[in-house]
C-alpha positions as CSV (number, residue, x, y, z in Angstrom):
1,X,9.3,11.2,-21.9
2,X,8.9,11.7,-18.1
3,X,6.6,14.9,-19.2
4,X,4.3,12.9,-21.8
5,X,4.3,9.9,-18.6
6,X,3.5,12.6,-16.1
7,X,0.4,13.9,-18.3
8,X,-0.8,10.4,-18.7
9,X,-0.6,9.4,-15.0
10,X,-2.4,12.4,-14.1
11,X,-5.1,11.3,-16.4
12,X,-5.7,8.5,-15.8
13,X,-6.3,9.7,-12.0
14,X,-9.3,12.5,-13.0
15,X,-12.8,10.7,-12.9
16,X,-14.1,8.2,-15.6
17,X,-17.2,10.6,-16.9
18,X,-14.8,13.5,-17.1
19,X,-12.2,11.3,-18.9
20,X,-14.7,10.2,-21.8
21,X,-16.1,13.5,-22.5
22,X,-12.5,15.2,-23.3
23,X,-10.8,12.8,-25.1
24,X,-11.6,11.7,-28.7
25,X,-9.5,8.8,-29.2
26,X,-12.3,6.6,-27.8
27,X,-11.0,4.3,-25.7
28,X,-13.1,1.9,-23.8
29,X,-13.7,2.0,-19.9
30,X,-12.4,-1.6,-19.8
31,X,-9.0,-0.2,-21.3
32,X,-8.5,2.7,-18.8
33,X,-9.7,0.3,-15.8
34,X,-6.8,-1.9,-17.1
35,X,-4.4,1.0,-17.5
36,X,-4.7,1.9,-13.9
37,X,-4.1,-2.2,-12.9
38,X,-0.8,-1.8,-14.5
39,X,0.2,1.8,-13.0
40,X,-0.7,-0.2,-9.6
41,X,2.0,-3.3,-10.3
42,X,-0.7,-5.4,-8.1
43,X,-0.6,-9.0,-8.7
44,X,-3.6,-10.3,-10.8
45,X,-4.3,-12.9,-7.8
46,X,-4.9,-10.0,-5.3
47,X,-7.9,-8.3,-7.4
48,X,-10.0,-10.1,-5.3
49,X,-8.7,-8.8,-1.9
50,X,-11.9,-6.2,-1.6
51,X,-13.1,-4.6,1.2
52,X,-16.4,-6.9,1.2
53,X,-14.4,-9.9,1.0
54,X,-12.4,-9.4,4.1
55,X,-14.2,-11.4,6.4
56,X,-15.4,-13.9,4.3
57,X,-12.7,-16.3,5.6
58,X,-13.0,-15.7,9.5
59,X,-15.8,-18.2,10.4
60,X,-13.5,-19.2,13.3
61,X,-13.8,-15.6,15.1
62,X,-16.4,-15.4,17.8
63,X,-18.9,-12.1,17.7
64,X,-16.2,-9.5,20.1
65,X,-13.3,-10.7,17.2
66,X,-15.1,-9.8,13.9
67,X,-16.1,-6.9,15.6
68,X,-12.8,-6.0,16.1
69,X,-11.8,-6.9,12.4
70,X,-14.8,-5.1,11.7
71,X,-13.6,-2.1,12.8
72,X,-10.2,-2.0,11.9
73,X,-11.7,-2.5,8.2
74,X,-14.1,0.7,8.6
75,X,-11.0,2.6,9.8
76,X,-9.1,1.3,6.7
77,X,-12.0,1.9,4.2
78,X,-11.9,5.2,5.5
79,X,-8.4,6.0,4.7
80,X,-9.1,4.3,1.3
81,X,-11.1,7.3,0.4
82,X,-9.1,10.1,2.0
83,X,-11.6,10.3,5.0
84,X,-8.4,10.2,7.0
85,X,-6.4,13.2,8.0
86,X,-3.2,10.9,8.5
87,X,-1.1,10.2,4.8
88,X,0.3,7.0,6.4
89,X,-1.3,4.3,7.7
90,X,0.5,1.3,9.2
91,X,-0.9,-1.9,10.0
92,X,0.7,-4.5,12.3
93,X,0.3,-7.1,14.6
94,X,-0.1,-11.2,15.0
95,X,0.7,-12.7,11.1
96,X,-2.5,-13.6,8.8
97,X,-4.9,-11.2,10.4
98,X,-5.0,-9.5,7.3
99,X,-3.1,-6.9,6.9
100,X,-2.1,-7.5,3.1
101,X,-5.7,-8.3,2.3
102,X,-6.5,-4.7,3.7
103,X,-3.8,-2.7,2.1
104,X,-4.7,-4.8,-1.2
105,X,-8.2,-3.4,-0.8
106,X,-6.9,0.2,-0.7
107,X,-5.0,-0.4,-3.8
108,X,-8.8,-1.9,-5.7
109,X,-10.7,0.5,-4.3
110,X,-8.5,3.3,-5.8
111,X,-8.5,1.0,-9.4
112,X,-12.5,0.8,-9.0
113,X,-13.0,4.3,-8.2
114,X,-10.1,6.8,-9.2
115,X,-12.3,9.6,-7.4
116,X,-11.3,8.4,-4.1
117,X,-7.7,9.4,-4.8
118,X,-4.8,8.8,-6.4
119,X,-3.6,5.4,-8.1
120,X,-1.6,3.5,-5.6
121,X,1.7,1.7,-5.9
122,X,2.0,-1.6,-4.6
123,X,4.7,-3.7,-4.0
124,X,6.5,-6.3,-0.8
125,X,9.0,-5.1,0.6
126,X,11.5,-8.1,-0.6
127,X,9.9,-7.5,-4.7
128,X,11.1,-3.7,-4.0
129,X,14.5,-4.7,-2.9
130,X,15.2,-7.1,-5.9
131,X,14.0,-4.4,-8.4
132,X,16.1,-2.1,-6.9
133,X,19.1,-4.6,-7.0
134,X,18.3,-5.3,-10.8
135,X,18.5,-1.9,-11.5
136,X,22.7,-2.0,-10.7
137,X,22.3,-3.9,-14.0
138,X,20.8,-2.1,-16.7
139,X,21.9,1.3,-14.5
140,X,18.4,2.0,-14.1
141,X,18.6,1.9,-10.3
142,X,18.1,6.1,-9.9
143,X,15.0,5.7,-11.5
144,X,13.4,2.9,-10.3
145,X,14.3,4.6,-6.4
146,X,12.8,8.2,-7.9
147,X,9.8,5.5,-8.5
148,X,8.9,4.9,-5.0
149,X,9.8,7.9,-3.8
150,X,7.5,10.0,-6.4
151,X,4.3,7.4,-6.3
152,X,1.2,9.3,-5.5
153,X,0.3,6.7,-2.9
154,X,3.0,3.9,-2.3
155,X,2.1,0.6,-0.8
156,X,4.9,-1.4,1.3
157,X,3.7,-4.6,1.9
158,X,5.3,-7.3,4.7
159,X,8.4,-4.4,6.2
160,X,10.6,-6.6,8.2
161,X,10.3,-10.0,5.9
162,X,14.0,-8.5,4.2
163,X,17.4,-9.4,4.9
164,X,18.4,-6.7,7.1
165,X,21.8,-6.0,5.4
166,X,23.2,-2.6,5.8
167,X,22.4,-2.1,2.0
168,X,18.7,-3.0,2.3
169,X,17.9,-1.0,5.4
170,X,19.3,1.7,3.7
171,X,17.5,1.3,0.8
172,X,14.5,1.2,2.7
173,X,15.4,4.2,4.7
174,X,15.9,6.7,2.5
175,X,12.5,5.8,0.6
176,X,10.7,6.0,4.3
177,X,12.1,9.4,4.7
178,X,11.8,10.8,1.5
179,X,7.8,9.9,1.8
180,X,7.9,10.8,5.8
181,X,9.7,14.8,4.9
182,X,6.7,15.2,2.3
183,X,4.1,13.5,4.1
184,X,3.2,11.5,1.1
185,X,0.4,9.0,1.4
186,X,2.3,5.6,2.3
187,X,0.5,2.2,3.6
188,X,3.2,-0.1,5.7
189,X,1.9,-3.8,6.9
190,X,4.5,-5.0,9.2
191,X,4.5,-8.5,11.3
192,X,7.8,-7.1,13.3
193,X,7.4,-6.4,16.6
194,X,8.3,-2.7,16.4
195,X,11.4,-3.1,19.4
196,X,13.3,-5.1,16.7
197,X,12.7,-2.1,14.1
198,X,15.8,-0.3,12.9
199,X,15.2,2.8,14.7
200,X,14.9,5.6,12.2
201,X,12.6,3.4,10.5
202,X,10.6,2.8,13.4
203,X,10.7,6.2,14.5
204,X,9.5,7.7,11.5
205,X,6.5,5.0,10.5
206,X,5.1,5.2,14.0
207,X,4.9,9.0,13.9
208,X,1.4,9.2,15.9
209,X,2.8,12.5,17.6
210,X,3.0,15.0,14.4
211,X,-0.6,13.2,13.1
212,X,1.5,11.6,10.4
213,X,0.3,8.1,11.2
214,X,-2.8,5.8,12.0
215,X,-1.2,3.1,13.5
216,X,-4.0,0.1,13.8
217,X,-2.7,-3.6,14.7
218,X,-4.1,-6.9,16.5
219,X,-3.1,-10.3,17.8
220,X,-5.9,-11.9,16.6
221,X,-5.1,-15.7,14.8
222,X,-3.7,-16.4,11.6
223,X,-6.9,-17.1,9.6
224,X,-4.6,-19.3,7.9
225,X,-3.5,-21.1,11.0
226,X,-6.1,-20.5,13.2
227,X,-3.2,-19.7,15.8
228,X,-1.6,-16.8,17.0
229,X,2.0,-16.4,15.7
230,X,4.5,-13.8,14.7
């Protein structure tokens, strides 16, 4: 089963034109396109979180602020299609800036056009924790963990949001470092001010020194509150 998944996922990642001429079961763009929203786990509500659309709610910023954005979006676009030499990316700073809306955008991107890379996984931190607790209860836990730990891309969105129990730091640990010993591509978006981290968290997701990370944050206001908060 895991082999016959295994072939599929890696399918599903080689470009569309490729794709249609080798297989002979004819199935429809449209079906594959929704094949690879489903390997993703992203929300249908967040298909609209593109790249394009990212500042399409900031009419509050002045001209040096959506240049900022601006930036921080090419940076991110960038990474998006492996124009990066860093596999992680991190993304902090001031709540509603738009953090999610930018890791989102990876995760589209990747759906829209599989030739940028692999599929992504997404999924909050807190969602990741409660699968991981339901898996106690069908003793599925060891595979849903081998999940995020063997995702081509995995996307942790809103780090620090949990209850920091012993269990679920260590939960998140041991996915952090599995991902951080084989540099495999992760996205973090983190409101926490990185002195309150857990340490081995912290020191591994803010690895600027090896070239593991690009670490890109602001303190620009909540374009939901149009206030500065954390």
């Amino acid at each position: 089963m895991l082999t016959r998944y295994s072939e599929w996922t890696a399918w599903l990642h080689t470009p569309i034109a490729e794709r249609v001429q080798a297989c002979d079961c004819r199935r429809t763009l449209e079906h594959v396109r929704n094949r690879r929203i489903v390997i993703s786990e992203l929300p249908e509500k967040m298909r609209r979180m593109t790249f394009a659309s990212f500042l399409d709610a900031r009419e509050d910023l002045d001209k040096n602020q959506r240049a900022e954005l601006n930036g921080i979006k090419v940076m991110v676009q960038s990474y998006a299609y492996a124009r990066l030499e860093t596999p992680w990316l991190v993304l902090y700073g001031t709540k509603g800036w738009g953090k999610t809306h930018l890791a989102v955008a990876v995760v589209n991107t990747r759906i829209e056009e599989p030739e940028a890379g692999p599929i992504p996984k997404f999924v909050s931190v807190p969602g990741l924790l409660n699968n991981l607790r339901q898996g106690f209860d069908d003793n599925s836990y060891a595979d849903r963990l081998q999940s995020y730990f063997d995702a081509p891309m995995l996307i942790l969105d809103d780090l620090g949001t949990e209850n920091a129990t012993s269990w679920a730091i260590e939960q998140l640990f041991m996915i952090v470092d599995f991902r951080y010993g084989r540099e495999k591509a992760t996205v973090i978006t983190t409101n926490t001010n990185v002195d309150q981290m857990e340490p081995r968290i912290r020191d591994r997701i803010l690895d600027r020194g090896t070239g593991l990370c690009t670490a890109l944050g602001t303190t620009l206001p909540s374009y939901r509150q149009r206030e500065v908060t954390w």
